[in-house]
C-alpha positions in Angstrom: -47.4 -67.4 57.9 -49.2 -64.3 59.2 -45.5 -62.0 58.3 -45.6 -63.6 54.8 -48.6 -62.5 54.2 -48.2 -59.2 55.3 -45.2 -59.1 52.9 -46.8 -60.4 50.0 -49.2 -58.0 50.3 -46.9 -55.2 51.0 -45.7 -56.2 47.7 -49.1 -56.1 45.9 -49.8 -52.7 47.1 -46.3 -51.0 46.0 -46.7 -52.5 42.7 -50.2 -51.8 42.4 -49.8 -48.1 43.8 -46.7 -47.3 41.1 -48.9 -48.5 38.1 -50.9 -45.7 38.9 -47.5 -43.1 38.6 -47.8 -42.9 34.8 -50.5 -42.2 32.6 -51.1 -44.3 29.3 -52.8 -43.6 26.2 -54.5 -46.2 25.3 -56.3 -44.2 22.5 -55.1 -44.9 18.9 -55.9 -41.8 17.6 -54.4 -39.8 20.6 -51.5 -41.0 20.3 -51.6 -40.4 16.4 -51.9 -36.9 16.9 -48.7 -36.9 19.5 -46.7 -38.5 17.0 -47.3 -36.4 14.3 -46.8 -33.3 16.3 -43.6 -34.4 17.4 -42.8 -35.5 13.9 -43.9 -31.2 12.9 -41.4 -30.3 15.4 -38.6 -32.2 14.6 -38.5 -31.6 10.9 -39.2 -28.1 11.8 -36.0 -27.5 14.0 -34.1 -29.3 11.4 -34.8 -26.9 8.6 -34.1 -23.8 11.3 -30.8 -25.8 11.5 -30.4 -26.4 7.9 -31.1 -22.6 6.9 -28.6 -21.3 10.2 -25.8 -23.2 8.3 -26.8 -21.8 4.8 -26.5 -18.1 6.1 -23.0 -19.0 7.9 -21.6 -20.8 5.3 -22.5 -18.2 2.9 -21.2 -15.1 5.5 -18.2 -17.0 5.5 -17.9 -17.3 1.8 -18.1 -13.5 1.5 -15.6 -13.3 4.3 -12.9 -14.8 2.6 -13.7 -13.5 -0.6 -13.4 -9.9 1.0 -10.3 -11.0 3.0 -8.6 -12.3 -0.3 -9.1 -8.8 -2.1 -8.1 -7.1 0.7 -5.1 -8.5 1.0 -4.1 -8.4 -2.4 -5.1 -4.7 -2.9 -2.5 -4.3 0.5 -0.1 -6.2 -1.6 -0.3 -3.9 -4.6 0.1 -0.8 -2.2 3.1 -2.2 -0.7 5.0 -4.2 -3.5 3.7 -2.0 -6.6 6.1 1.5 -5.5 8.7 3.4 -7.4 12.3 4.1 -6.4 13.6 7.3 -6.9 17.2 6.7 -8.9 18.4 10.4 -8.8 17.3 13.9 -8.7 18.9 17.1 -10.6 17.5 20.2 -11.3 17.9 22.6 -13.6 19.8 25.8 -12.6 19.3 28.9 -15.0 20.6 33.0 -15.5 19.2 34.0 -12.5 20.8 31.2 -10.0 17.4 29.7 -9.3 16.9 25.8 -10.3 13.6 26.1 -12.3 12.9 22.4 -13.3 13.2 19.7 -10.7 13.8 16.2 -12.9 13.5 13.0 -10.9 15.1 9.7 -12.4 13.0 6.4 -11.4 12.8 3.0 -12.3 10.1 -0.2 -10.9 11.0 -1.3 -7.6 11.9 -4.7 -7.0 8.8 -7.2 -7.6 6.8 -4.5 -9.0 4.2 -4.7 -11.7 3.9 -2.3 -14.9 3.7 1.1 -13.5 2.3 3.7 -15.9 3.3 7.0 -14.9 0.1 8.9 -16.6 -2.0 7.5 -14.1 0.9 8.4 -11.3 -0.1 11.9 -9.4 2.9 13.9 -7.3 2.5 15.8 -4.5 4.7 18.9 -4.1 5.3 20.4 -0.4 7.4 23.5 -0.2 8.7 25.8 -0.1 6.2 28.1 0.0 3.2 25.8 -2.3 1.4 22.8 -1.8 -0.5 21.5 -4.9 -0.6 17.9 -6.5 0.8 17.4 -9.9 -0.8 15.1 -12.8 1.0 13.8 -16.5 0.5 15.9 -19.5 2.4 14.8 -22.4 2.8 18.4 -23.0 5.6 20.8 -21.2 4.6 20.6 -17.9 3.4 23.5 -15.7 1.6 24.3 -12.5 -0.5 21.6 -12.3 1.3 19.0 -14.5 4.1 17.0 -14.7 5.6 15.0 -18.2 8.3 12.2 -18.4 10.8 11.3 -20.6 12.3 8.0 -21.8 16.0 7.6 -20.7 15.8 3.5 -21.3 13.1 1.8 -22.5 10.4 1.5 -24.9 7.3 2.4 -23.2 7.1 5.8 -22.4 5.4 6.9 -19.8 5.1 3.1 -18.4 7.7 1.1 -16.5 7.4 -2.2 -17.4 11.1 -4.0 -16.1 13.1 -3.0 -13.1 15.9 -1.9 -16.1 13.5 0.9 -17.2 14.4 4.2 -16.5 12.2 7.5 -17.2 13.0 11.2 -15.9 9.8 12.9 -14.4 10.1 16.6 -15.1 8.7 19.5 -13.2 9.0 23.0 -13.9 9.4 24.6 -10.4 9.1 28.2 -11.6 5.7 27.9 -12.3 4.8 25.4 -9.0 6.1 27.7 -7.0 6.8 31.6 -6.9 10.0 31.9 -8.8 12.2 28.6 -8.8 13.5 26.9 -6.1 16.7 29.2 -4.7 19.8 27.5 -2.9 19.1 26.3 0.5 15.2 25.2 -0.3 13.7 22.3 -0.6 10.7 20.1 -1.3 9.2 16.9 -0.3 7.3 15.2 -3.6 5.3 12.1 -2.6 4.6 9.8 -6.1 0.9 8.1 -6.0 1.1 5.0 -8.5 -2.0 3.7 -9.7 -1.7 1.0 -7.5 -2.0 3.4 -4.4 1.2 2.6 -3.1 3.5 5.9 -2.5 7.5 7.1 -2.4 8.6 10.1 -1.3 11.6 12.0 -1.4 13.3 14.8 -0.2 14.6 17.4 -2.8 17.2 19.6 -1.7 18.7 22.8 -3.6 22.6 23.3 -2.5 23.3 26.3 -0.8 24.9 28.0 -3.4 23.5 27.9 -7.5 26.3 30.3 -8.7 27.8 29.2 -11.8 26.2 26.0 -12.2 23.8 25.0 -14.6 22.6 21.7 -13.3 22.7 20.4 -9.5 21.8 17.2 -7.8 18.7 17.7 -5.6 
């Protein structure tokens, strides 16, 4: 009898020493005030959450936006180029070639190109400048084209297009191109995208009047 009592009042004492581990408010209006705080809180981190998601799905709007043009304005600069058909140049009295003529077309999967807002850039042999259209003869600074086929002079609008870009190399550079020279011209289309070529005078001009370059 004596050991179940000690156990039973073993029991009375854990139990009554645990109630004593946690406090309780017993107030009303205390624990008003703690739920309404809590309440603050919560709908205060959820609108910190709510403008954090406006700001990144906004950044990421712009980002793909950007990343869209940016890949189409690379797309231009690669696809929207000219090819260079042929090159001749003209040879006159005095065995120097004094117009270089270049023959293009569109490349393949090219927009309309329009050659008047098209700059070249002339390297060599002895000048460096960058040429821009005149519809006038062209000079020292400018360059003019001329409709071989087509109807839309100075613009290429289909791949069958053709137009001859003329240059008059005695006034680019100090007297003509001679035989042996020659001269690296880079086309810059509107677009941005570039071809260059390589224009090379023969080694000998004697009695020729015109000669592939």
């Amino acid at each position: 009898m004596s050991a179940l009592r000690l156990q039973s009042s073993t029991r009375v004492g854990i139990r009554a020493g645990t109630t004593h581990m946690f406090e309780f408010i017993n107030d009303e209006d205390e624990r008003g005030q703690v739920g309404i705080g809590t309440l603050i809180v919560f709908i205060a981190m959820v609108l910190v959450a709510a403008i954090a998601a406006g700001v990144l799905i906004n950044t990421a709007g712009f980002l793909q936006s950007k990343g869209a043009a940016t890949g189409e304005e690379a797309s231009a600069q690669v696809s929207n180029r000219i090819d260079v058909v042929s090159a001749y140049g003209n040879v006159n009295s005095s065995d120097i070639v004094n117009y270089t003529n270049l023959t293009v077309r569109q490349a393949a999967g090219a927009d309309n190109i329009n050659l008047s807002k098209s700059t070249i850039q002339w390297i060599g042999p002895d000048t460096a400048t960058t040429l821009v259209y005149n519809t006038s003869n062209p000079d020292d600074t400018n360059f003019t084209t001329e409709q071989i086929k087509g109807n839309n002079n100075p613009v290429l609008v289909d791949q069958s297009d053709r137009l001859t870009i003329v240059m008059n190399s005695s006034a680019i550079t100090e007297n003509g191109l001679k035989a042996g020279e020659e001269v690296q011209l880079t086309l810059t289309t509107q677009y941005g995208s570039k071809t260059s070529y390589w224009a090379n005078v023969p080694e000998s001009l004697k009695d020729k009047n015109a000669v592939n370059l």
